[in-house]
Each structure stands twice: as structure tokens, then as C-alpha cells.
Backbone atoms as SQL, in Angstrom:
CREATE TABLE atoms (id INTEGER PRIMARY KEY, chain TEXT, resi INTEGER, resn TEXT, atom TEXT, x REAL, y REAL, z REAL);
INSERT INTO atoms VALUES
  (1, 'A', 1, 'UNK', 'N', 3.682, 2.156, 13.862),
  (2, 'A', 1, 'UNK', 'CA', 3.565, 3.298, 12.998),
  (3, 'A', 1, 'UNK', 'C', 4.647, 4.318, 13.317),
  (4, 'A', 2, 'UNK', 'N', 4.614, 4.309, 14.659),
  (5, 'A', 2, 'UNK', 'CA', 5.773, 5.362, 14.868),
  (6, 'A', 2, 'UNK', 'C', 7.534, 5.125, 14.228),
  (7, 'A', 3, 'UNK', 'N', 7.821, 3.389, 14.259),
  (8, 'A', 3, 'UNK', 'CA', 9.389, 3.689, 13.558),
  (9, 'A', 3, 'UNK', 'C', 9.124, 3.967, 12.164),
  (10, 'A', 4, 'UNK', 'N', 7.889, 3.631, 11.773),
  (11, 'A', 4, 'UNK', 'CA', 7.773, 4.096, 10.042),
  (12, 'A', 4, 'UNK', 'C', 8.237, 5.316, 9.811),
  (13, 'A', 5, 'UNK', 'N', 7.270, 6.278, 10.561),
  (14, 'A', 5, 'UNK', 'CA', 7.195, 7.558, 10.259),
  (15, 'A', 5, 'UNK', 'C', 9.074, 8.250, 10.964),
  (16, 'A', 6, 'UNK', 'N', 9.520, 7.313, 11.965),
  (17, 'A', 6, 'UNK', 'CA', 10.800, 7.969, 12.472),
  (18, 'A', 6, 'UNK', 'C', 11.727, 7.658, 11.452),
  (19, 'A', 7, 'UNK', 'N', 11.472, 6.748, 10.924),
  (20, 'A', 7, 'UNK', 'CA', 12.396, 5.981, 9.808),
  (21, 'A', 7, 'UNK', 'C', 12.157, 6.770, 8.105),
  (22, 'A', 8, 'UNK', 'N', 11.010, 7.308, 7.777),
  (23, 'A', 8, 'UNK', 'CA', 10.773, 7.723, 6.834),
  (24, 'A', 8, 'UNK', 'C', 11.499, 9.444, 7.207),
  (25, 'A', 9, 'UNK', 'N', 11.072, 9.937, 8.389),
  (26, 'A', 9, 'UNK', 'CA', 11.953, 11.119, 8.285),
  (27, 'A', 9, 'UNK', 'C', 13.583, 11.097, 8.216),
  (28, 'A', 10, 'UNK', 'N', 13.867, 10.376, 9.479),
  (29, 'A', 10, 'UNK', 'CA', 15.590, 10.486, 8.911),
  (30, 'A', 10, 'UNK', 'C', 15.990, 10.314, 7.775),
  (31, 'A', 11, 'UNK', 'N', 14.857, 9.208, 6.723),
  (32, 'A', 11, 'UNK', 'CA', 15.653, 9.015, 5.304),
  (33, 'A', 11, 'UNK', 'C', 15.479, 10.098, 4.744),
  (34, 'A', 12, 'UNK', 'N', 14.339, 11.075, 5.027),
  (35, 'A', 12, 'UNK', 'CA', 14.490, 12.577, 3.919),
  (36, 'A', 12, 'UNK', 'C', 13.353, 12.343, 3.118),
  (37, 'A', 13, 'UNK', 'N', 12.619, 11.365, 2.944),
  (38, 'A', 13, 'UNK', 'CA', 11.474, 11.215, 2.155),
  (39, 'A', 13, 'UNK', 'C', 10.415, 12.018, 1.832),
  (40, 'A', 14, 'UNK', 'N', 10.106, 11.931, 0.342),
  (41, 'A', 14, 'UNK', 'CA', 9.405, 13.260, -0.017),
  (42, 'A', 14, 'UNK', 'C', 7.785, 12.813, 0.265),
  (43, 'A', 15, 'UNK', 'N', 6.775, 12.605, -0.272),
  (44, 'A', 15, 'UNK', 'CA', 5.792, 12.465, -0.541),
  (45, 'A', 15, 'UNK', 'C', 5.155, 11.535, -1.968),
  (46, 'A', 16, 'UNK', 'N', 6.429, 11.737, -2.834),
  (47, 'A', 16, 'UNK', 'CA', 6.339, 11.170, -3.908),
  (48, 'A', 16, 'UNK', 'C', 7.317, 9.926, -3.951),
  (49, 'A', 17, 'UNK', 'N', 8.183, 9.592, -3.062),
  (50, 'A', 17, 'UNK', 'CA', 9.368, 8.942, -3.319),
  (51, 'A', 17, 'UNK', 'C', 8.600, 7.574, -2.534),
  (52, 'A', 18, 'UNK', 'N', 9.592, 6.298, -2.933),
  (53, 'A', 18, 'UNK', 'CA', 8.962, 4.937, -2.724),
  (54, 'A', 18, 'UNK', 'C', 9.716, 4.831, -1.354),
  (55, 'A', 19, 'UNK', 'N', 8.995, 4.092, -0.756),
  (56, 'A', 19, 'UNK', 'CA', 9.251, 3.391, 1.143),
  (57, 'A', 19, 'UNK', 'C', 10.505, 2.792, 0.570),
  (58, 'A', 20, 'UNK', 'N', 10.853, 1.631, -0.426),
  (59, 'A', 20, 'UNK', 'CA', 11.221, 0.831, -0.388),
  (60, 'A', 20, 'UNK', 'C', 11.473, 0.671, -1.897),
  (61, 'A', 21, 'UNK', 'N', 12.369, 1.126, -2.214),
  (62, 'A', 21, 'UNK', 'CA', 12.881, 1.208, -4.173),
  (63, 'A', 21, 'UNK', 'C', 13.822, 0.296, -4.408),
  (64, 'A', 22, 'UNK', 'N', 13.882, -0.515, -5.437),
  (65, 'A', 22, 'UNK', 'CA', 14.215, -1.483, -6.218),
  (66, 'A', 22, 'UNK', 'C', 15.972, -0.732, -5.777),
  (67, 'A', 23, 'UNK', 'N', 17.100, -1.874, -6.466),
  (68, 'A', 23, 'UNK', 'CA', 18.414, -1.446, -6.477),
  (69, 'A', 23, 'UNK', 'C', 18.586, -0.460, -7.390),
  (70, 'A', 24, 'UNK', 'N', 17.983, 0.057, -8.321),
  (71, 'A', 24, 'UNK', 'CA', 17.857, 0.642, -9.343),
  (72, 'A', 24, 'UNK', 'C', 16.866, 2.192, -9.148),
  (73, 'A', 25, 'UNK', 'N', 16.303, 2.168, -8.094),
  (74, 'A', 25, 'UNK', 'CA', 15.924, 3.272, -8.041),
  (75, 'A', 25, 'UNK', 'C', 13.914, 3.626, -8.147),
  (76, 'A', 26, 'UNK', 'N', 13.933, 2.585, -8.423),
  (77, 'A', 26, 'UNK', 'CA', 12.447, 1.943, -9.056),
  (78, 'A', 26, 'UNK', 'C', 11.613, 1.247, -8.303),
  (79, 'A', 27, 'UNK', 'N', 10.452, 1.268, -8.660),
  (80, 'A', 27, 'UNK', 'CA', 9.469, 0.094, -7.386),
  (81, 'A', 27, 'UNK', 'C', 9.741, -1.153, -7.849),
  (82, 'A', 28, 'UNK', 'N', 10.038, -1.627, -6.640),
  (83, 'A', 28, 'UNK', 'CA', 10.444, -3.072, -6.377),
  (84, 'A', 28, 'UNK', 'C', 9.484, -4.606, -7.167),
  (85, 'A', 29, 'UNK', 'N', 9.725, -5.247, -7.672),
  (86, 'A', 29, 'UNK', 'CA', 9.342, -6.040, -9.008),
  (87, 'A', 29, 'UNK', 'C', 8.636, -7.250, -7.695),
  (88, 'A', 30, 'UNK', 'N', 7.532, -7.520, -8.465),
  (89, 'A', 30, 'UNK', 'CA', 6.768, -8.297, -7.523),
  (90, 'A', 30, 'UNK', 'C', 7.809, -9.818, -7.011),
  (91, 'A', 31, 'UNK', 'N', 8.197, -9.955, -7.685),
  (92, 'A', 31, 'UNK', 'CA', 9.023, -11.605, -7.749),
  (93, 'A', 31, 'UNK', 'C', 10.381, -10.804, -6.022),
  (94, 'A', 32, 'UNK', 'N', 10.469, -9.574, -5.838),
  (95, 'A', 32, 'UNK', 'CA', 11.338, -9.276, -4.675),
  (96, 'A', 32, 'UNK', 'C', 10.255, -9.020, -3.540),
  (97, 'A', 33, 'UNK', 'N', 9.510, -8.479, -3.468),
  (98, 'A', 33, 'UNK', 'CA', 8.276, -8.486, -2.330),
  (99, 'A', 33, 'UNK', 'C', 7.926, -9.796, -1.952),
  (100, 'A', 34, 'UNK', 'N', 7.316, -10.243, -3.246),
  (101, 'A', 34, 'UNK', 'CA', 7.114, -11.615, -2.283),
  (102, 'A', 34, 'UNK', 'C', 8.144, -12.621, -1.828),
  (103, 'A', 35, 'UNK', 'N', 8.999, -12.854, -2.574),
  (104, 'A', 35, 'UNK', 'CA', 10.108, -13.806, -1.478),
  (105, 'A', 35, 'UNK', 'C', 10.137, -12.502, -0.216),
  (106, 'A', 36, 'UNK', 'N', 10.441, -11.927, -0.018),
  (107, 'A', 36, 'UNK', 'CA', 10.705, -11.337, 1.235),
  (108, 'A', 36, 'UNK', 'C', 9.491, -11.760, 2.396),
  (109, 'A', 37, 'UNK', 'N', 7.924, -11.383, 1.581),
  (110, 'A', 37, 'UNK', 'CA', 6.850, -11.727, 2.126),
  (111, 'A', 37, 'UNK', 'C', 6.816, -13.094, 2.873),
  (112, 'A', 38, 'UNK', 'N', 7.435, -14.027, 1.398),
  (113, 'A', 38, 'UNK', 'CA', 6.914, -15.164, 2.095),
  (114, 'A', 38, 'UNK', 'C', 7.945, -15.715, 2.945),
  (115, 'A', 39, 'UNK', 'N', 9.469, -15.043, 3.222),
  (116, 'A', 39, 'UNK', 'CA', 10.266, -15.224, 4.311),
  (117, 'A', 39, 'UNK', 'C', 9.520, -14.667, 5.761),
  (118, 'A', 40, 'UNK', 'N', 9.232, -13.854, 5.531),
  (119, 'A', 40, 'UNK', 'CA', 8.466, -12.788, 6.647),
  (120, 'A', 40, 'UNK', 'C', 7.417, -13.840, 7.740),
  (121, 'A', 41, 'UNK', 'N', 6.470, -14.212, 6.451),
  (122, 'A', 41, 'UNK', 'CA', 5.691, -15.116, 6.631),
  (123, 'A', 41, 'UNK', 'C', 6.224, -16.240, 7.768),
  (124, 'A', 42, 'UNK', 'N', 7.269, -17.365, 7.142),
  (125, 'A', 42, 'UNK', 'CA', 7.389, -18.371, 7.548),
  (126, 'A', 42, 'UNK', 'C', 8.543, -17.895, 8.864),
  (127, 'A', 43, 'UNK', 'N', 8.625, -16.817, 9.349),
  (128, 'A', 43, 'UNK', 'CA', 9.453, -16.034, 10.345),
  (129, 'A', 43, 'UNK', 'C', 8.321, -15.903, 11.622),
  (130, 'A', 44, 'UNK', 'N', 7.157, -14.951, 11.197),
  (131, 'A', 44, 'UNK', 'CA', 6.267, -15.090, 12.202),
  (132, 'A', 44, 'UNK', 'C', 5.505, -15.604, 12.705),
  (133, 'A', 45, 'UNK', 'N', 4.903, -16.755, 11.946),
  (134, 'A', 45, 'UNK', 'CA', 4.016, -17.817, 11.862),
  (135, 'A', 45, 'UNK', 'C', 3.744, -19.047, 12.324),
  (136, 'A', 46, 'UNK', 'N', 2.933, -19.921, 12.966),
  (137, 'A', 46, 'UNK', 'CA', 2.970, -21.141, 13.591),
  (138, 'A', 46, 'UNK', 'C', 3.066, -22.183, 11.976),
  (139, 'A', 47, 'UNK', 'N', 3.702, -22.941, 11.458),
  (140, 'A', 47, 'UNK', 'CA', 3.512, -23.391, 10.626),
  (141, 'A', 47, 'UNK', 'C', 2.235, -24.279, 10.074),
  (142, 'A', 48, 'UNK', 'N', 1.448, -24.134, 11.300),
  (143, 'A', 48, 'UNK', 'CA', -0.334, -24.514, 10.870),
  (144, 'A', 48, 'UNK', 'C', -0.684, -23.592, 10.227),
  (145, 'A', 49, 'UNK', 'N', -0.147, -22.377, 10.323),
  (146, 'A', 49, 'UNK', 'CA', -0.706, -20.794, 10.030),
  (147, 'A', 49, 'UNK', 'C', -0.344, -20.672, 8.780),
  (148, 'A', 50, 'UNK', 'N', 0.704, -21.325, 8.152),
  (149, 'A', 50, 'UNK', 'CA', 1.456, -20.679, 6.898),
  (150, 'A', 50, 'UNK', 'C', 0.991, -21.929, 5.652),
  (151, 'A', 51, 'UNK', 'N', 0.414, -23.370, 6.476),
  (152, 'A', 51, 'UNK', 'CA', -0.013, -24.103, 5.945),
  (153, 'A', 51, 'UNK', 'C', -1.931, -23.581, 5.549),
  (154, 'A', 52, 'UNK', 'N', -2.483, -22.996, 6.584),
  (155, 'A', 52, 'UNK', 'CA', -3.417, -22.189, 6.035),
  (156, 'A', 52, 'UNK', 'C', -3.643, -21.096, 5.172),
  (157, 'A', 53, 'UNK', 'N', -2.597, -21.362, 5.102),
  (158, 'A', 53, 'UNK', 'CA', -2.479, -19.676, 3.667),
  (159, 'A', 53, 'UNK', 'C', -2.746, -18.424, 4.736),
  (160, 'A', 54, 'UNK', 'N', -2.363, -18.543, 5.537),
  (161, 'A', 54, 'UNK', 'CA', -2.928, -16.951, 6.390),
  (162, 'A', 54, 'UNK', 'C', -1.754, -15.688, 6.086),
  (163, 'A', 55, 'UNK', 'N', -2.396, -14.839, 5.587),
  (164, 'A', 55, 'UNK', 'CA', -1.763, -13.625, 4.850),
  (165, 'A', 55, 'UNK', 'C', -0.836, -14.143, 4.048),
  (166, 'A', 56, 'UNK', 'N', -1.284, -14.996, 2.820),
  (167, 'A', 56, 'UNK', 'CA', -0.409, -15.474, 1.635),
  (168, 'A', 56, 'UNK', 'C', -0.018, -14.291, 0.868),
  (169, 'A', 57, 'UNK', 'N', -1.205, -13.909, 0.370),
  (170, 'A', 57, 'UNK', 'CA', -1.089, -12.406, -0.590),
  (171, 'A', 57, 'UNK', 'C', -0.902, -11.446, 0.238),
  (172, 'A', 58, 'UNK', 'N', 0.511, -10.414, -0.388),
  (173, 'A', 58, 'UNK', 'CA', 0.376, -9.128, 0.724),
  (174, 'A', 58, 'UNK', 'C', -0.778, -8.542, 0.447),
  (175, 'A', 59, 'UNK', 'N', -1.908, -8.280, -0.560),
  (176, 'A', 59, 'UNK', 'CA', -2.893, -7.743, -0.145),
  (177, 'A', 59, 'UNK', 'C', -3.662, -8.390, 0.650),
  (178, 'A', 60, 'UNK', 'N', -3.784, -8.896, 1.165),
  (179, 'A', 60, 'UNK', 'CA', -4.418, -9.576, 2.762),
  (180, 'A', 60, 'UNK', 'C', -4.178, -8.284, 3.470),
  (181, 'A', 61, 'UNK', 'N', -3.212, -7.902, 3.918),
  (182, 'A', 61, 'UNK', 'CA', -3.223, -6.931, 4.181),
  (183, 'A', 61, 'UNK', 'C', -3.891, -5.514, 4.688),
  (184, 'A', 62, 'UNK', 'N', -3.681, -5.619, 3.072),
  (185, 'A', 62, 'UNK', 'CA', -4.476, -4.069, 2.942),
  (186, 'A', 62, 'UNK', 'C', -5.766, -4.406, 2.898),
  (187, 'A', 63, 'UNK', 'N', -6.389, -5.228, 1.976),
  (188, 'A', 63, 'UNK', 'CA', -7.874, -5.674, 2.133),
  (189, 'A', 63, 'UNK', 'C', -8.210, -5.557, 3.864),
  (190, 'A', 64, 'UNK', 'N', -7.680, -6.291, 4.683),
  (191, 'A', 64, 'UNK', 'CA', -8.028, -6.205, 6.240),
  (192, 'A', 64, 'UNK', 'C', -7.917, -4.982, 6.431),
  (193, 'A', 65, 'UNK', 'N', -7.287, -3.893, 6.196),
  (194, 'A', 65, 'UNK', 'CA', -6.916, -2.781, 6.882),
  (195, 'A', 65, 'UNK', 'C', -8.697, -1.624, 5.895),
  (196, 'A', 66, 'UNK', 'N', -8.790, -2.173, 4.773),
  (197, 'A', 66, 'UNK', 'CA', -9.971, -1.379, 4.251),
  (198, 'A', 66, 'UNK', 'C', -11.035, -1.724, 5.305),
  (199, 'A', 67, 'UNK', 'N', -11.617, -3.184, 5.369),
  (200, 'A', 67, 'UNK', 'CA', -12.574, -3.359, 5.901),
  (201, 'A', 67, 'UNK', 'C', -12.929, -3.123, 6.936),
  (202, 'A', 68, 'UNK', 'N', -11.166, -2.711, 8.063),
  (203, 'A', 68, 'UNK', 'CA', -11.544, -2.132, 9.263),
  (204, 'A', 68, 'UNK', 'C', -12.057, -0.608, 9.085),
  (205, 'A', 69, 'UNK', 'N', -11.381, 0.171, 8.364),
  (206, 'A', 69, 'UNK', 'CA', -11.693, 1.280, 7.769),
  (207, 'A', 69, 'UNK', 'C', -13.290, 1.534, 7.638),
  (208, 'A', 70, 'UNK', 'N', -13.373, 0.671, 6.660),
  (209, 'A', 70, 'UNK', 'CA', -15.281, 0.447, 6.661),
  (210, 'A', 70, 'UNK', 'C', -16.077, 0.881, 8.037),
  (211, 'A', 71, 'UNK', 'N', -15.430, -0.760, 8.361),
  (212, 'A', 71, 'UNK', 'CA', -16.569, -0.438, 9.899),
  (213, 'A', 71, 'UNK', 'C', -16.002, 0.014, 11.178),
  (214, 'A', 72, 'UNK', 'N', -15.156, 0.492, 10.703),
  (215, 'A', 72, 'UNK', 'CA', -15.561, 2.238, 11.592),
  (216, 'A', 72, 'UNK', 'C', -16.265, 3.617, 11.399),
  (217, 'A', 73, 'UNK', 'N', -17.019, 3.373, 10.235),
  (218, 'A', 73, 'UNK', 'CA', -17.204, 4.206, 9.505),
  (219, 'A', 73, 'UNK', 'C', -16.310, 5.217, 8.464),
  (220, 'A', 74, 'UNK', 'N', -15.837, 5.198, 8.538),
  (221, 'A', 74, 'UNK', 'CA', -14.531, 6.041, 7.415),
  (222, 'A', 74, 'UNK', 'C', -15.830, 5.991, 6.107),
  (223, 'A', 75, 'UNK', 'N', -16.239, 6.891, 5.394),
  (224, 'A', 75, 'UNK', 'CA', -16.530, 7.014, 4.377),
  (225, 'A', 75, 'UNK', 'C', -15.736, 6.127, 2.856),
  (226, 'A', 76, 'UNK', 'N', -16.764, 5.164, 2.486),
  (227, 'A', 76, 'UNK', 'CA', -16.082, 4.578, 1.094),
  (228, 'A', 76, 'UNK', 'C', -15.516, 4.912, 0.368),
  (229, 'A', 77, 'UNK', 'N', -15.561, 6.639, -0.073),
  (230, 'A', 77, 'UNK', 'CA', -14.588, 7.523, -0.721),
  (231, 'A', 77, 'UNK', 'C', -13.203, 7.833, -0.209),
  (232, 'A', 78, 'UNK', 'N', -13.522, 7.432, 1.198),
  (233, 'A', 78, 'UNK', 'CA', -11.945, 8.464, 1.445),
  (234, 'A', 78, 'UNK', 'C', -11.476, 6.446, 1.666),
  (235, 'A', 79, 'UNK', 'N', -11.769, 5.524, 1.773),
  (236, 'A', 79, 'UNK', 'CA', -11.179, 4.074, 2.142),
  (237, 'A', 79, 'UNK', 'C', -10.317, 3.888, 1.158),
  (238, 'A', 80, 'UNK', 'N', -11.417, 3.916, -0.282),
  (239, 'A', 80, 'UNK', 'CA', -10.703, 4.012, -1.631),
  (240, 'A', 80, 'UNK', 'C', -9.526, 4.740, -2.146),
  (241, 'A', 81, 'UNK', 'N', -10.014, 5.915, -1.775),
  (242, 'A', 81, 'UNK', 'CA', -8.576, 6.707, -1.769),
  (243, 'A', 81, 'UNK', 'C', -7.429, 6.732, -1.200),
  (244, 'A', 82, 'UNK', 'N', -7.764, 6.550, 0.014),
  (245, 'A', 82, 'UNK', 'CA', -6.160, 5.447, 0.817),
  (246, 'A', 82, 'UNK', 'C', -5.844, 4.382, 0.747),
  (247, 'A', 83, 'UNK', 'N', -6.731, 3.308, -0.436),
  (248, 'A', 83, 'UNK', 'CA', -6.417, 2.207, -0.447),
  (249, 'A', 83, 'UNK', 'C', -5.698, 2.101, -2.017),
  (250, 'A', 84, 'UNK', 'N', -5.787, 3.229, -2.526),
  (251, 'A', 84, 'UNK', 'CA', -5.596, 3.198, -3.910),
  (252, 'A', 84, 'UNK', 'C', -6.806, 2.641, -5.011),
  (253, 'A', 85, 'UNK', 'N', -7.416, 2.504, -4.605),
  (254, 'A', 85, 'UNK', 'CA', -9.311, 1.468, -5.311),
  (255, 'A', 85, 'UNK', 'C', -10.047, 2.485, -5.848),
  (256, 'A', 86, 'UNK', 'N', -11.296, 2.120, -6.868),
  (257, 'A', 86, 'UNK', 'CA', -12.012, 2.823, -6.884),
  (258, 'A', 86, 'UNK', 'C', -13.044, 2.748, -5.946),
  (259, 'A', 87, 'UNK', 'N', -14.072, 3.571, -5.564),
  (260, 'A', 87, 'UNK', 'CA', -15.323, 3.744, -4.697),
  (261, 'A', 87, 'UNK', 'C', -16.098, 2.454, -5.036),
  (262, 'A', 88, 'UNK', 'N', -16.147, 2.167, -6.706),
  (263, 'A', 88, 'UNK', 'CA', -16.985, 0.699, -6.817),
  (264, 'A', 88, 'UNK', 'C', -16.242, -0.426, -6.567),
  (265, 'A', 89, 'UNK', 'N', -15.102, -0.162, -6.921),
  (266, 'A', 89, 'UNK', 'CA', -14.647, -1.701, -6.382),
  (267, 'A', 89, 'UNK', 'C', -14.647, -1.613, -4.844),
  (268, 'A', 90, 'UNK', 'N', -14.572, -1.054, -3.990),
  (269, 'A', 90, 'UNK', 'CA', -15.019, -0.972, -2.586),
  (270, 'A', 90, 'UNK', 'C', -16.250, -1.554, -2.147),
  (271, 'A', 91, 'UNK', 'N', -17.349, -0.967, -3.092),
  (272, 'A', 91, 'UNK', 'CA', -18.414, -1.048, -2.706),
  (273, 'A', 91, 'UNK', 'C', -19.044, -2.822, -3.175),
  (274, 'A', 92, 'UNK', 'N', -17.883, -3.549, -4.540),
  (275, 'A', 92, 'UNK', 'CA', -18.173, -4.800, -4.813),
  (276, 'A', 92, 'UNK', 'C', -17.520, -5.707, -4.304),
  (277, 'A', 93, 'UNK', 'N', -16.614, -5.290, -3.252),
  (278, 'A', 93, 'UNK', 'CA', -15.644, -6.267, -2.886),
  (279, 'A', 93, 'UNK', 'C', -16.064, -6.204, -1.385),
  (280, 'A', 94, 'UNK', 'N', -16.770, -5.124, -0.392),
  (281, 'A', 94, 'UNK', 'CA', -17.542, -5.110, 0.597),
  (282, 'A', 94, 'UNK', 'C', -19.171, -4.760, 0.758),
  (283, 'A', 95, 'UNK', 'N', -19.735, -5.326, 0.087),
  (284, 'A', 95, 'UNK', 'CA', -20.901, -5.373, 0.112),
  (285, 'A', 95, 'UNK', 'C', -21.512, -5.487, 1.857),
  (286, 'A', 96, 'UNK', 'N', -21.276, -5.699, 2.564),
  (287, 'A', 96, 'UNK', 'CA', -21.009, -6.249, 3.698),
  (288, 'A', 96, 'UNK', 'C', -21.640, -5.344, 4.882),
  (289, 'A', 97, 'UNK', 'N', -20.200, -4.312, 4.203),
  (290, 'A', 97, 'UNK', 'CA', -20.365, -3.204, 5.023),
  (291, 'A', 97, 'UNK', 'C', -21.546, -1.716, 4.352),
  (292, 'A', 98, 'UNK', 'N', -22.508, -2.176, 3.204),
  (293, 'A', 98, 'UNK', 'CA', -23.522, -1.122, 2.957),
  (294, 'A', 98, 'UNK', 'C', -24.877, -1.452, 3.067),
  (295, 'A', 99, 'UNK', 'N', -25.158, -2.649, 4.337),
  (296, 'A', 99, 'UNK', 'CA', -26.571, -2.618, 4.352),
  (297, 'A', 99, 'UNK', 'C', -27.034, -1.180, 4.956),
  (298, 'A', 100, 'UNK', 'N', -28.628, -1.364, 4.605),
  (299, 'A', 100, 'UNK', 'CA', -29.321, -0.381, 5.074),
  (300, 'A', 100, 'UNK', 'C', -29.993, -0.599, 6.751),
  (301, 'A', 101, 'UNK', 'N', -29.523, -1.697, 7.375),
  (302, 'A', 101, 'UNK', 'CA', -30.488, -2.105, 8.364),
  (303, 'A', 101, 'UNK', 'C', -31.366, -0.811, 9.508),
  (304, 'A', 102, 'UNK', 'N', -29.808, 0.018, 9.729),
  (305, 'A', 102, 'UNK', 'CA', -30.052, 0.880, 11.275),
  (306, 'A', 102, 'UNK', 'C', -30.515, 2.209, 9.725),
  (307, 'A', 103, 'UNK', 'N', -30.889, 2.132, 8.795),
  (308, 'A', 103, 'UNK', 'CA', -31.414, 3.233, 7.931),
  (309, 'A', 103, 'UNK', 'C', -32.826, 3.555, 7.761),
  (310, 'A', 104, 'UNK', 'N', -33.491, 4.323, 8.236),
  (311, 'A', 104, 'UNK', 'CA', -35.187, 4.637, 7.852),
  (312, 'A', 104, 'UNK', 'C', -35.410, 5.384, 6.606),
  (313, 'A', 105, 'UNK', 'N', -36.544, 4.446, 5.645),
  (314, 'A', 105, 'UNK', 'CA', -36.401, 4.967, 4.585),
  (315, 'A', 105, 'UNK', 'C', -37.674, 6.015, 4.663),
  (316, 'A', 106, 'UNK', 'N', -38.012, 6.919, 4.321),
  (317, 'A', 106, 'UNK', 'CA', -39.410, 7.554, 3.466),
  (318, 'A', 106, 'UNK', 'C', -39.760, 6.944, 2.746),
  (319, 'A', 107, 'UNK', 'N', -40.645, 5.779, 2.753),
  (320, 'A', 107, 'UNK', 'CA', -41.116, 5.143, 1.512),
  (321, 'A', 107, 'UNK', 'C', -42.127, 5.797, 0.517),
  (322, 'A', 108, 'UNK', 'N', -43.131, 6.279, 1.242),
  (323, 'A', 108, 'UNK', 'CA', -43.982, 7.607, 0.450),
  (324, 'A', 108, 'UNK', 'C', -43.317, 7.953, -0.313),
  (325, 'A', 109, 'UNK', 'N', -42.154, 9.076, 0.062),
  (326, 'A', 109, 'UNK', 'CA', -41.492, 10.440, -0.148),
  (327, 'A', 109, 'UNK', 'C', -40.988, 9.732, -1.632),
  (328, 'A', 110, 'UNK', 'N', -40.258, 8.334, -1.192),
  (329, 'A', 110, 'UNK', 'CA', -39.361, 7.534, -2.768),
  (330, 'A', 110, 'UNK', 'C', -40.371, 7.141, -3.263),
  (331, 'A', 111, 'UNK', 'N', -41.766, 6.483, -3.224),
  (332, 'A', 111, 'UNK', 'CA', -42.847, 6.389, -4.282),
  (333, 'A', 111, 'UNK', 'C', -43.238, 7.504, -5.031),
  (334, 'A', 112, 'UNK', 'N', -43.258, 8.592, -4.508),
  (335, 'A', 112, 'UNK', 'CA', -43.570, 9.896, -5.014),
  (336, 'A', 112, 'UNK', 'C', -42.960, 10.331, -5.700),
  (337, 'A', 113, 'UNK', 'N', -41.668, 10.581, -5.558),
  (338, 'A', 113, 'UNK', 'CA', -40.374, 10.944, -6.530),
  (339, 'A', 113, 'UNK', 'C', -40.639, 10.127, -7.771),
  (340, 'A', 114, 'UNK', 'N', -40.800, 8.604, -7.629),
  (341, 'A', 114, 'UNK', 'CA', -40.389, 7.844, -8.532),
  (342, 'A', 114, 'UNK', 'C', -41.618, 7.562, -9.369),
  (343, 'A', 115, 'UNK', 'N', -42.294, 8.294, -9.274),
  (344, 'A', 115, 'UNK', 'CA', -44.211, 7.728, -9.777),
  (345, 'A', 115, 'UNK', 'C', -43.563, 7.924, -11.238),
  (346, 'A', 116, 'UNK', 'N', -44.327, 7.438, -11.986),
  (347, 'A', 116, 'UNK', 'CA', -44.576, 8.289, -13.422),
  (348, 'A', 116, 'UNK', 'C', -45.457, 9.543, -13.650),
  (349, 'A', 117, 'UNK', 'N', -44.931, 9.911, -14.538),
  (350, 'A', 117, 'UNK', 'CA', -46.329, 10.786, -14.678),
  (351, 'A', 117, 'UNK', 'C', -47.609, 10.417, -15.505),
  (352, 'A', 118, 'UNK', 'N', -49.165, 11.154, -15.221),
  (353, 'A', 118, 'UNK', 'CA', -49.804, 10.567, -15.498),
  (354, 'A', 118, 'UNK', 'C', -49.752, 10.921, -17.181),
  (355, 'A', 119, 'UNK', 'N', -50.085, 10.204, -17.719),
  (356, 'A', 119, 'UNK', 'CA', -50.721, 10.298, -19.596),
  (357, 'A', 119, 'UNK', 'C', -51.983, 10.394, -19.904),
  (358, 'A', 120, 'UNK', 'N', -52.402, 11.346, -20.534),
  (359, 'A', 120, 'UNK', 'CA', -53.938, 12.186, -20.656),
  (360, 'A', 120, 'UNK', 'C', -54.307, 10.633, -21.418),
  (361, 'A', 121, 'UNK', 'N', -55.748, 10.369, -21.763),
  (362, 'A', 121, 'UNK', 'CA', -56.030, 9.179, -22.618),
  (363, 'A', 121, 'UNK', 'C', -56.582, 10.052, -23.464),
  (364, 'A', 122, 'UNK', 'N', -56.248, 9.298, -24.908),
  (365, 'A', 122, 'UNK', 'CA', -57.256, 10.493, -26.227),
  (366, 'A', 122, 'UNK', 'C', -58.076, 9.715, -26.395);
């Protein structure tokens, strides 16, 4: 993380500007990420590894980096928001991480809330 951030300051980078812009000035066209990816790939990899598809898609990635997010607790709102996702697709793509197990419910308290009300009989 640290040459990112040493590397993103010397370039002058704003907040809005891309890591990594096309020759043109533009975000980089999927067909240039992934050859790079899948050079990257077959660079670091045991070739059992690359024959397993392990981190084929660069979102492998980021998906791994949400779910650690998850369970550390990081709130699903703020995961989404650094992951670029919405809160539901978070919540349908890690189901995983929202059981209720270590949760005590009021079951009363939610029967009560949820009763109907009664209807007089004529």
C-alpha cells in the first residue's frame, strides 16, 4: 500500500483522476487489463495455480478484499461503498456473512409489534 500511495503522490493525482488511464487519457478498455492480468497471472503463479483458474477474473480480487471487509465487521454500507456495489448486492452475493447466530432476539417484543389488530365481530 505504501508504493501506491508514494507513487500516486509524486504523480500529482487528484481524487478524481484514474491510477492507470488508457493512452488516450481514458479508463483503460477491458481487452488491456486483462492481457496484462493474465500476464501478471502466469508471472506469479505455480502453473497448477493458473490451471485452476485462481484469480482468473480481476474481480477475484476485490470480491476477496469485500468479504474480508465483512468479517471484520466493517459495516455492509460502508463495504459497498468502497467496493463500488450496492448494499443489496452485498448482502446477495454474501449471505454468509449476515447470520443471526451470536444475535438475541425479543421474540415477545417482535410478536407484539407484529400482531394484528383485533376486529370487533358484528
Amino acid at each position: 500500500m505504501g508504493v501506491l500511495r508514494r507513487w500516486i503522490n509524486e504523480a500529482g493525482l487528484e481524487a478524481e483522476d484514474l491510477l492507470f488511464p488508457a493512452e488516450r487519457g481514458g479508463p483503460l478498455a477491458s481487452s488491456e487489463y486483462k492481457s496484462v492480468w493474465s500476464q501478471a497471472r502466469q508471472a506469479v503463479l505455480s502453473s497448477g495455480e493458473v490451471r485452476a483458474h485462481l484469480g482468473e477474473r480481476v474481480s477475484s480480487l476485490r470480491d476477496s478484499c469485500l468479504d474480508r471487509w465483512l468479517e471484520a465487521g466493517v459495516p455492509a454500507w460502508g463495504v459497498a461503498e468502497w467496493g463500488g456495489v450496492s448494499a443489496s448486492w452485498i448482502a446477495l452475493r454474501y449471505p454468509h456473512r449476515f447470520r443471526l447466530e451470536d444475535i438475541e432476539l425479543d421474540w415477545d417484543h417482535l410478536e407484539e409489534i407484529l400482531r394484528l389488530p383485533d376486529v370487533p365481530e358484528r
